[in-house]
N, C-alpha and C positions, 0 to 999 in steps of 0.2 A: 379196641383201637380201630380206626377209620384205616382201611385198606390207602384210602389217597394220600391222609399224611404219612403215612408209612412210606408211598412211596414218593414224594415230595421230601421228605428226609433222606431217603437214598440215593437222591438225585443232587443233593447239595454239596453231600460228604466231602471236604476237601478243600470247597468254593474259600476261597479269600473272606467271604460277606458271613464266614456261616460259622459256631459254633467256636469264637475266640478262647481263651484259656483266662481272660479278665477284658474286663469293659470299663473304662474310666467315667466317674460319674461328675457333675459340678455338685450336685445335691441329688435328695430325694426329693420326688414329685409335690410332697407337702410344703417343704420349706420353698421349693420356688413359687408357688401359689400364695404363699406368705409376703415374701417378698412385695411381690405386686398387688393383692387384693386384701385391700383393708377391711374389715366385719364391721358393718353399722351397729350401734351399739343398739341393745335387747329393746324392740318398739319403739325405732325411732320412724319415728310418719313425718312425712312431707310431701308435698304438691308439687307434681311435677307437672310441665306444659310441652307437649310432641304432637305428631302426626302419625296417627293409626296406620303401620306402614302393612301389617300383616294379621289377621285372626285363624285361629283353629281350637277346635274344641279340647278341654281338657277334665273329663269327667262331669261333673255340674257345673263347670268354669268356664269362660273364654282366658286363651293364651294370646299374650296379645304381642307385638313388637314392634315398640313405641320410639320411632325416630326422632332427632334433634331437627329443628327447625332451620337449620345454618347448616350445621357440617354433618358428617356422615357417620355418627355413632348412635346405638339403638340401645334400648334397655328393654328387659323382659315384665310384661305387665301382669299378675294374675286376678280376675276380676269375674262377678257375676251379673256386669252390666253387658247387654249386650250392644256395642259401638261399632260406628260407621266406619269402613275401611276410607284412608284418605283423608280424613276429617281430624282438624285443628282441634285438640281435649286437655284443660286441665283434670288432672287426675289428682287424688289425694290417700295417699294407702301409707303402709309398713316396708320402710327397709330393710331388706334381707337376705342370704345366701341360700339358693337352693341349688345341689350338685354342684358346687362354683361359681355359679353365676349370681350375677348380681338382680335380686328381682323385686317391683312396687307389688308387695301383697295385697290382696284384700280389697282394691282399690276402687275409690268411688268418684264420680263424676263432679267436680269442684270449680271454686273460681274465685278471683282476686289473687292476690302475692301469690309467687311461686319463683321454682327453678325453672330454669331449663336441661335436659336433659344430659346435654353436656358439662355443665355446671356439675350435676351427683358424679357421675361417670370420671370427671379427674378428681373430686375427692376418695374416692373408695376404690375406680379400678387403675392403677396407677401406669402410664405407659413402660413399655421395659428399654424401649429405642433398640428394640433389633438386637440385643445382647446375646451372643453367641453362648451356645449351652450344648452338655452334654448330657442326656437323660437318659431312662434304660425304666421298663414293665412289660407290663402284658396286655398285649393287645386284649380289648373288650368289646368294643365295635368298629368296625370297617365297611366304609364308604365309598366307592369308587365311580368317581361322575368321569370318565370318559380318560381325559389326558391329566385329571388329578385325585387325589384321593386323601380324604379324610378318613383320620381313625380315632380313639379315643385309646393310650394307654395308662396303667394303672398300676401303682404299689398299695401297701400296707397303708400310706400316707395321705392319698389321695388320687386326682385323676389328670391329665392334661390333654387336650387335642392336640395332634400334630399334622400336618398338612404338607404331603405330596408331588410336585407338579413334573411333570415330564421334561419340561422346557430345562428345569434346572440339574432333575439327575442326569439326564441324558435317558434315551429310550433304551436302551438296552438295561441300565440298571433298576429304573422304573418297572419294566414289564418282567425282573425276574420277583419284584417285590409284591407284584398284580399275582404270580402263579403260585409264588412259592408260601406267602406269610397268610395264617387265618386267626382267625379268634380264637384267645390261648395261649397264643406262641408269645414268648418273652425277645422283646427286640433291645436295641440300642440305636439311638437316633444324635446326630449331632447337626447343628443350624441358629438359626434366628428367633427369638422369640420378639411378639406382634401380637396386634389384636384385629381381631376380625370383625369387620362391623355390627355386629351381635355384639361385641365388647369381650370375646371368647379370647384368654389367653391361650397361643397358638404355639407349636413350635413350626416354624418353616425348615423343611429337612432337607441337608445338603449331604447328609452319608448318613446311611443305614445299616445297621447287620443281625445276624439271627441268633442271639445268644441259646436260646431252647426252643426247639418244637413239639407243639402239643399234641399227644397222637391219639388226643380225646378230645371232644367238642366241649365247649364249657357248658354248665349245668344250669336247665333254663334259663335260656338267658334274658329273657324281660321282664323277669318277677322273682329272680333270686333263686336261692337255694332252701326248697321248705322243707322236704323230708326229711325229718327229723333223724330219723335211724342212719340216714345216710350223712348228715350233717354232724353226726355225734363220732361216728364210725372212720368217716375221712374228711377232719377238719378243717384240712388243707383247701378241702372246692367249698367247704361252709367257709372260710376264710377271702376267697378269692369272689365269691356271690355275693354276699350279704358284707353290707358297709355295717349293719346295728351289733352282729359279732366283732367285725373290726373294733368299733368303738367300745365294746364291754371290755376286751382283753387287754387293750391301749389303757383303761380308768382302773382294771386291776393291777396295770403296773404302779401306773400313778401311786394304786391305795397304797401299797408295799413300800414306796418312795417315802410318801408324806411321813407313815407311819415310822420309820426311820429318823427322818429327819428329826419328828418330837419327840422320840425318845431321847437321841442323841441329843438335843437342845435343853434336854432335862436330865442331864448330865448321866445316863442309864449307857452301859458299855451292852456291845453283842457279841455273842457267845456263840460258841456249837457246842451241840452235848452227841453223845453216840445216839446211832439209828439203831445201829446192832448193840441189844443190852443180853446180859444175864438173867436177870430178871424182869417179869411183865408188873409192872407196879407205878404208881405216880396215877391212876384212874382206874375205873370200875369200867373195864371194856375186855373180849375177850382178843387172844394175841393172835399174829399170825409168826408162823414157829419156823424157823431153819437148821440149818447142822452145820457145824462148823468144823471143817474135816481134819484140820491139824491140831486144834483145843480137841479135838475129840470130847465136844458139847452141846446141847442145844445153844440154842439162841434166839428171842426174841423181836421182830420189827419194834419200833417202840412206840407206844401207845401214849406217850405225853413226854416230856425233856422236865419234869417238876422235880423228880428226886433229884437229879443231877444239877438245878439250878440252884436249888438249895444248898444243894453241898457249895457250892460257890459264894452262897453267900455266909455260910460257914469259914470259909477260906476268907472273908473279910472283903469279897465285892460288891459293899453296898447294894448296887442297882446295877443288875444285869438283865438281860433281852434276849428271846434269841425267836426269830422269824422260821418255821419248817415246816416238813411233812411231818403226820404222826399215822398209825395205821391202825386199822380197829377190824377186825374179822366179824363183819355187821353185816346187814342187811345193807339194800341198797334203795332209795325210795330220792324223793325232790328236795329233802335236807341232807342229806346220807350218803358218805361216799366212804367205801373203806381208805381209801388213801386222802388226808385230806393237808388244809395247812392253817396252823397256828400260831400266833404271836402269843409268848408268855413272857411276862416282866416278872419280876421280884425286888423291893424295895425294905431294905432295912430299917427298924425303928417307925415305920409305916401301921396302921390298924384298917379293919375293913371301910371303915367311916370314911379315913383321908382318900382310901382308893376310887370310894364312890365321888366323890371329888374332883380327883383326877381324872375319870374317865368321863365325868361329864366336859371338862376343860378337851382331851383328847377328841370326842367324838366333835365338841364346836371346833376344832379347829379342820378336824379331816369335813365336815359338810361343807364350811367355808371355802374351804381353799379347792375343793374337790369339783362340787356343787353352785358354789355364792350362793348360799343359803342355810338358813338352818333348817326348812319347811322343804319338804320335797314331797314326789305323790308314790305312794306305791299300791300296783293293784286296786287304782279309781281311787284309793284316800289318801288323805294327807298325814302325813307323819312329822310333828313336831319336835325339831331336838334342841329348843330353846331350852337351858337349866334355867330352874332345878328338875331334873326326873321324879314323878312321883314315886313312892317307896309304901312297897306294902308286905305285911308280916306271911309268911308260908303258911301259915295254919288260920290267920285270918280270912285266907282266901276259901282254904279248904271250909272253913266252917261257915262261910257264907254261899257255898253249895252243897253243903248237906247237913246244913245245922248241927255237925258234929264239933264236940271242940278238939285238942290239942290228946285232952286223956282219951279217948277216943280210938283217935290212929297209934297213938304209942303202947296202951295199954290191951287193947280190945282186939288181936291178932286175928280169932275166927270171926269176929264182926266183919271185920276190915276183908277178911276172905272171901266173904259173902256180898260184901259190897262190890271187891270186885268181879265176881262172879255174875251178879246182878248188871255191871255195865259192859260185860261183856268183853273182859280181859281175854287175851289167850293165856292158858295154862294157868288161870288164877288158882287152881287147884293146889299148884305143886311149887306156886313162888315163895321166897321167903318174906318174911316181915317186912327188911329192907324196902325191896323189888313192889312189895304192895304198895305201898305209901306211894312211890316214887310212879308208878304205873297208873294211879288213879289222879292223882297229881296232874300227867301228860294229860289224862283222857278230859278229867273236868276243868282244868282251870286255865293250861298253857294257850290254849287256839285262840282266846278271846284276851288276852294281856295287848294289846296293840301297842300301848306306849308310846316312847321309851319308858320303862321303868322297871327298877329295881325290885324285883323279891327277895325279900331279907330273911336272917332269922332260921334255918333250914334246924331238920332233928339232926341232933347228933349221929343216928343209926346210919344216914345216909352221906356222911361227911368223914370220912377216915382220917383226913389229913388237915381239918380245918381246927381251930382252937376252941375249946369250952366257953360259952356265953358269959360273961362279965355277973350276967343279971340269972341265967337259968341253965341248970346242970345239964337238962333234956334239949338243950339247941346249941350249937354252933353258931359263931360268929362269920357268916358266910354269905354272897348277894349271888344272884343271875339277873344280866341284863335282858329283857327280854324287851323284843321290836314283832311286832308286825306278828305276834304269836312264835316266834321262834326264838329260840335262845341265842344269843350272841354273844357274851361273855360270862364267865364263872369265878369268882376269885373268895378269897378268906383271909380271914387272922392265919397267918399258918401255926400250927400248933409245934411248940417247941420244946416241951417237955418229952423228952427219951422216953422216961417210965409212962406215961401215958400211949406215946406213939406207940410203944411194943405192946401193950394191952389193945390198942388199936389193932394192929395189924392180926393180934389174936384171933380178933370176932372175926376178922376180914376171910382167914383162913376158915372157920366155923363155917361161913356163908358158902363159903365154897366147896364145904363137905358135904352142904344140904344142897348142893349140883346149882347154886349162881356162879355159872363160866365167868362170869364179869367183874367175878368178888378181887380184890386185890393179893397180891402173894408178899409174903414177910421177906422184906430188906435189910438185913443184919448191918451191913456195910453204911447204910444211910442214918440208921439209928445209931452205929458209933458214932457217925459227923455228928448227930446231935449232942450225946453225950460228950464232946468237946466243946457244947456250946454256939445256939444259934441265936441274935441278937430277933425282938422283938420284932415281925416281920410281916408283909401285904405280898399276896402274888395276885396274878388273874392270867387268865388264858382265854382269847378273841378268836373268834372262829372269821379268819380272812374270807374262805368262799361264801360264806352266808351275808358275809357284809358287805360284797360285794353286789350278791344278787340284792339286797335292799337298796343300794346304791342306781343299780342298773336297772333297777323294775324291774326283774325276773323271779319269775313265781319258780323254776326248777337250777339248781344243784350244778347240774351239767350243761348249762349254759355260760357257766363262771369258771369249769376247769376246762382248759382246752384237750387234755383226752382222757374221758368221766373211763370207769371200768364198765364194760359193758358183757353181757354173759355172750360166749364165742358163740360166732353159728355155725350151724351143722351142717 
């Protein structure tokens, strides 16, 4: 903490101006910038004709500011012509918003038809006539030319300038504003909104007050917040620095929203299943374990909501949904977070074929509405999610890098042990059969699937819960969407036969006597719902943080949860 604002806090305690119990707002900062400043639409170019009123450098660019020829409004130019200060220029560049403002990108030296400067400037930045407002952020920068002062404050939403003058607070309220408020401090400002010949919506402040003082300096403040340990650690100054966090966790809400929406549009109800289960079951993950002091029981985090949806759909709910956390006692790595969050549907009288279907229709709708696109870039390429996905068999793959077929992996246990010993498994020594397959699988074939598309067809060994192949005893009827080398969703036939699932769950225990922590545990309670009868059935489960980071262009995990686990320091 800064000794000064410390004692700049001390010194206000009490003040009328300072530290209210609620501050009344008109809006947030976003939506009044909405209000007034229209978005030219994506590469709109036009010609404009002004007078070079000012230049300064801006990296390998001149910044230019391009006044109207008649009245007195400017627009910002960015250009790598270098122009005559004073000097009459049709210009020709991209309409655009940079931090708010309205700017000619790109702009090159032109002639013939054109606007005038005025002309853009009442389409897009719209007068407000002085409309009395009351707004409330955090100061970001402060400016004080003498008997006035410019600042810039800020929410979650966006940014607005507000502007100062002595003449109108009076000097005494003015010069406690000069001592007492810095970069940081959350104010409340009420006044006139204007434009300033720059074309900068303005707030003109006729009462001010100090809702919070910061008793820390904000976190570099001309280039954001980059340390990452620090940014992961205390969100809140990575939230308050950096607008491209802003924007990631703003598009994670969205994704949650949309994804809602289309379910519910597709007639699918949402559900809660328990966090705290009895049993760790529904996935091959190990648990994280509690006690539960009046059951006098352990208790499970729970590792997926599947057995419990199903029972549901047992109970005769068609198509149910449910959006949560599941937890997984894992490692932690740029896919991998023990605490993460999943969307699982279940759809009755459904096969894994109609799901692939369906998630093709779901993922065009979330790029569209999300995006406006189905082609987005991530990590320098482009990722197309125009359907159809292409669809490739699991053992097709595997045997087109290592010229093994299908008897192979299923049959040939110490091959397979050696193979993965040869690539360099940890512990291939003492994995089970399972765990092989599935580990050579990650090492050879996952990195390089870019997609979108589908792996079909998985072995049975590795599918506890998924249905017997229509066509082959040795495979399940089961897909993974896989993007950009990582898996994004998982779904099957679900298997509904009781006497199978309980021979299922048999091996599942077996695995876990040969020490797979991840093997599944036997659900007595889940296999009676089936033996009442489960109708012909599709599930899948969407891993939300992963699709976001494909969404947001983030190559790591902890960019997309706003507070990732991190190991404590010492």
């Amino acid at each position: 903490m800064e000794q000064s604002r410390i004692e700049k806090l001390n010194r206000i305690k009490g003040l009328s101006y300072a530290y209210p119990y609620s501050y009344d707002i008109s809006d947030n900062l976003g939506n009044i910038r909405k209000k007034y400043e229209k978005d030219p639409p994506p590469n709109k170019k036009v010609k404009i004709r002004g007078r070079v009123k000012r230049i300064s450098r801006q990296d390998e660019l001149f910044l230019i500011r391009l006044e109207d020829l008649e009245v007195k409004v400017e627009i910002w130019v960015r250009t790598a012509y270098q122009l005559e200060q004073g000097k009459e220029v049709i210009l020709e560049g991209t309409l655009t918003r940079l931090d708010g403002k309205l700017f000619l990108d790109k702009a090159e030296p032109s002639e013939g038809d054109c606007l005038n400067v005025s002309d853009v400037k009442k389409e897009y930045d719209l007068e407000p006539g002085r409309e009395e407002i009351s707004v409330a952020g955090r100061v970001v920068t402060l400016r004080s030319m003498g008997k006035a002062i410019f600042a810039h404050i800020m929410d979650a939403t966006g940014k607005l300038q507000i502007y100062l003058k002595q003449d109108l607070l009076g000097e005494e309220f003015f010069k406690e504003f000069e001592e007492i408020v810095d970069p940081g401090d959350i104010i409340g400002v009420r006044g006139c909104l204007f434009r300033t010949n720059t074309g900068e919506l303005t707030v003109e402040v006729k009462d001010w007050k100090l809702l919070a003082k910061s008793l820390h300096p904000l976190p570099e403040k001309w280039h954001g917040l980059k340390d990452v340990e620090v940014r992961y650690r205390q969100r809140y100054l990575d939230l308050i620095a950096n607008e491209e966090s802003r924007r990631i966790f703003f598009l994670r809400s969205r994704l949650i929203s949309e994804l809602r929406k289309f379910l519910d549009s597709k007639g699918f109800i949402e559900v809660e299943t328990p966090i705290l289960q009895p049993i760790a079951s529904g996935a091959n993950a190990k648990p994280f374990i509690t006690y539960h002091n009046y059951l006098e029981q352990n208790l499970y985090l729970r590792i997926a909501p599947e057995l419990y949806l199903k029972r549901l759909v047992v109970g005769g709910f068609n198509k149910v949904y449910e959006i949560g956390k599941n937890f997984r006692n894992e490692g932690v790595d740029t896919t991998h977070n023990p605490e993460f969050t999943m969307l699982e549907f279940y759809c009755a009288y459904w096969d894994y074929n109609a799901l692939m279907s369906f998630t093709e229709e779901l993922f065009s709708h979330l790029l569209n509405t999300l995006m406006g696109s189905l082609k987005i870039e991530y990590q320098g390429r482009e990722l197309d999610f125009t359907p159809p996905y292409k669809r490739y068999s699991y053992f097709q793959l595997l045997e087109e890098k290592t010229g093994k077929g299908k008897e192979f992996f299923l049959k040939d246990v110490e091959g397979l042990r050696k193979l993965a010993m040869e690539l360099g498994i940890p512990k291939a020594e003492t994995l089970t059969h399972a765990k092989l397959i599935d580990k050579i699988f990650d090492v050879l074939v996952e990195d390089e699937l870019w997609g979108p598309c589908f792996v079909v067809d998985f072995p049975k060994i590795l599918s506890p819960l998924a249905k017997t192949h229509r066509h082959d005893p040795e495979l399940v009827e089961r897909f993974e969407l896989f993007v950009a080398g990582k898996e994004i969703a998982n779904a099957y036939t679900e298997l509904n036969d009781p006497i199978e699932q309980r021979e299922r769950f048999l091996e599942q225990l077996r695995e876990k006597e040969m020490g797979d922590e991840e093997a599944m545990s036997m659900d007595e309670d889940f296999i009676r719902a089936l033996e009442y009868g489960m109708p012909p059935t599709a599930g899948e489960g969407i891993g939300i943080d992963r699709l976001v980071m494909l969404l947001a262009n983030v190559d790591s995990i902890r960019e997309v949860i706003l507070f990732p686990a991190l190991r404590q320091r010492l």
